[in-house]
C-alpha positions as CSV (number, residue, x, y, z in Angstrom):
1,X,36.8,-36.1,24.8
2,X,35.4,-39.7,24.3
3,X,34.2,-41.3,21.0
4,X,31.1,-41.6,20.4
5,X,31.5,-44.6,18.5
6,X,33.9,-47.1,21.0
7,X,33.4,-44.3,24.1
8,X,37.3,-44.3,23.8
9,X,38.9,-41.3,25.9
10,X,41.9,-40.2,24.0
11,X,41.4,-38.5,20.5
12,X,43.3,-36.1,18.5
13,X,42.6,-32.7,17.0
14,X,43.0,-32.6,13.7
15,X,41.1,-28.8,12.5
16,X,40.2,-26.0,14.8
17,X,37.8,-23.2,13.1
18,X,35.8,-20.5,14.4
19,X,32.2,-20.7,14.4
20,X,29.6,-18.4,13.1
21,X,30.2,-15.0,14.4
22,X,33.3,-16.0,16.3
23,X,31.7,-17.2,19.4
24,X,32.3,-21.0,19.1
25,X,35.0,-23.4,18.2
26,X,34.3,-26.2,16.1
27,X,36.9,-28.9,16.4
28,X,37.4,-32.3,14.1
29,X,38.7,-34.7,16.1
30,X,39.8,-38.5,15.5
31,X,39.3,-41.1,17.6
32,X,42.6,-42.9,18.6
33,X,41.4,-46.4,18.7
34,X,39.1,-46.8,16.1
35,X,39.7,-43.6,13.9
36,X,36.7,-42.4,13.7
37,X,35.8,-38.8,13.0
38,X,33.4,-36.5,14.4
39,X,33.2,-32.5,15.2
40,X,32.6,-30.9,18.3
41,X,31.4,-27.2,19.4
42,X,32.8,-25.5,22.0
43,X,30.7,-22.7,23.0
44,X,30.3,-20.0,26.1
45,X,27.3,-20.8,27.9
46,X,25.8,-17.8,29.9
47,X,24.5,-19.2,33.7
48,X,21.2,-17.9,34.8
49,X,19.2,-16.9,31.8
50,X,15.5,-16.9,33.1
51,X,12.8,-17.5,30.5
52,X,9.5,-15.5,31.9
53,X,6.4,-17.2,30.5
54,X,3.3,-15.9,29.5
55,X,1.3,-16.8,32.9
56,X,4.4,-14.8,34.6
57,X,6.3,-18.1,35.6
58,X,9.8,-17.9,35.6
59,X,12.3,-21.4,34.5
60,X,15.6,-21.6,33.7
61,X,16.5,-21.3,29.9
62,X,16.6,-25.0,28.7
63,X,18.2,-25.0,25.3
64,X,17.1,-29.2,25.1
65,X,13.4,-27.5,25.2
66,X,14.4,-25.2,22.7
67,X,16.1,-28.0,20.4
68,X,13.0,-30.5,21.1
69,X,10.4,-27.5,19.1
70,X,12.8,-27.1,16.3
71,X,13.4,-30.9,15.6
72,X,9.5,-31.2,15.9
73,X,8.9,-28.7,13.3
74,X,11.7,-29.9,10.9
75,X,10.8,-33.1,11.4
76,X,10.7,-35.2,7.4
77,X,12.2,-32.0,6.2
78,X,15.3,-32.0,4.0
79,X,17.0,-29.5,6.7
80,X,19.9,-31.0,7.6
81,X,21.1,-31.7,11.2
82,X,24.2,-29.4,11.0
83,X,21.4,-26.2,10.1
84,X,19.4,-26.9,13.0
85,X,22.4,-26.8,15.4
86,X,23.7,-23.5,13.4
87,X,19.8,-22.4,13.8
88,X,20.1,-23.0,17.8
89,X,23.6,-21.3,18.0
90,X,21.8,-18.1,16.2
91,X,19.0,-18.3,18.4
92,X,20.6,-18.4,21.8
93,X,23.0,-15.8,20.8
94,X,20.4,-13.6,19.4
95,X,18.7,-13.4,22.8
96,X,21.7,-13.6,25.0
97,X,22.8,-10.6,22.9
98,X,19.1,-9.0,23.3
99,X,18.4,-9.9,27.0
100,X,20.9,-9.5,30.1
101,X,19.1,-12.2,33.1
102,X,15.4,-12.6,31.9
103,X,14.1,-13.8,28.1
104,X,10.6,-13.3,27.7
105,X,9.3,-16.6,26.4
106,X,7.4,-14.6,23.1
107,X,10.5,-13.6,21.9
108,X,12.2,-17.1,22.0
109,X,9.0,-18.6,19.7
110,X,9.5,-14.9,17.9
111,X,13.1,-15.6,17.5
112,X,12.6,-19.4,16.5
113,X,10.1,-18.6,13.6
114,X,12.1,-16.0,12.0
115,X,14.8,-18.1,11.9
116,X,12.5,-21.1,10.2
117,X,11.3,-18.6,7.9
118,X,14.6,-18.3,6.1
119,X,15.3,-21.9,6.3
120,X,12.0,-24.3,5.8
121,X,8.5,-22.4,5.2
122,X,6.6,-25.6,5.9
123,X,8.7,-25.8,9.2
124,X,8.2,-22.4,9.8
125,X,4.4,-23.1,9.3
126,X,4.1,-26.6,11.6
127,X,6.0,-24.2,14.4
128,X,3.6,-21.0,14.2
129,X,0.4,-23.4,14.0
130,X,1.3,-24.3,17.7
131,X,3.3,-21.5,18.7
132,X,0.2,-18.9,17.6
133,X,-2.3,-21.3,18.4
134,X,-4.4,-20.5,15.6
135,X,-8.1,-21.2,16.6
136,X,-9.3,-21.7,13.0
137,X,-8.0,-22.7,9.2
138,X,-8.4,-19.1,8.3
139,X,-5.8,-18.2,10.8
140,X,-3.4,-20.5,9.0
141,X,-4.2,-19.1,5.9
142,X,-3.8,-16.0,7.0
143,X,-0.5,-17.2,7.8
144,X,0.4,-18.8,4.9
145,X,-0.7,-16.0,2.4
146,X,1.4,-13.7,4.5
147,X,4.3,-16.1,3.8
148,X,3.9,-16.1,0.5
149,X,4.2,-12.5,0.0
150,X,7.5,-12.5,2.3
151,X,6.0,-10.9,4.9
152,X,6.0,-11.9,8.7
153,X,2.5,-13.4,9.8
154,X,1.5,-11.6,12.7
């Protein structure tokens, strides 16, 4: 494992804990040369997970893509770095849990908004606005009052 500060190749283990649900290691590692600390994830990564869009095109699942749509809608949020990756380990175990070779793409954007729900409502809001594609204000209001009673927009 190389540092991400000097890109040094030896560094030592100093905490091993299991993740969320016992399906990931987190490690904190030290960096040999210039002691600095950082965490890693290890993580089983399922091959061939298909996502099926809504025009019936089929891509491989792209967790970077996934990662991009939650950064963009907790962007100048105080959600903190270490909640989105726990958000994106949810997510991809959710539907890897849910779906055996194809995902259909609704239920990744279904997945991702009920996740942003529970953590940023404004976040949850800036995702839904492009996710839905709402046509008009009143559909975001719709949304919004539906939020505010802690209900799921539909």
């Amino acid at each position: 494992m190389f540092c991400p500060r000097c890109n040094h190749e030896d560094t030592k283990v100093l905490e091993t804990r299991l993740g969320k649900g016992n399906h990931s290691i987190r490690r904190r590692r030290e960096c040999l040369a210039c002691s600095h600390r950082f965490s890693t994830v290890e993580e089983i990564i399922r091959e061939g997970l298909v996502v099926v869009k809504r025009n019936g095109a089929r891509e491989e699942f792209n967790v970077p893509k996934l990662t991009s749509g939650i950064r963009k809608a907790t962007d100048k949020r105080p959600v903190e770095m270490e909640r989105i990756n726990l958000m994106i380990s949810e997510i991809v175990e959710a539907l890897q849990n849910r779906f055996e070779d194809e995902v259909p793409s609704s239920a990744i954007g279904e997945e991702i908004m009920k996740q942003l729900q529970s953590v940023d409502q404004i976040a949850y809001v800036r995702y839904a606005s492009v996710y839905k594609e709402f046509r008009d204000i009143d559909e975001l209001a719709k949304a919004i009052e539906q939020l505010r009673k802690g209900g799921k927009s539909s």
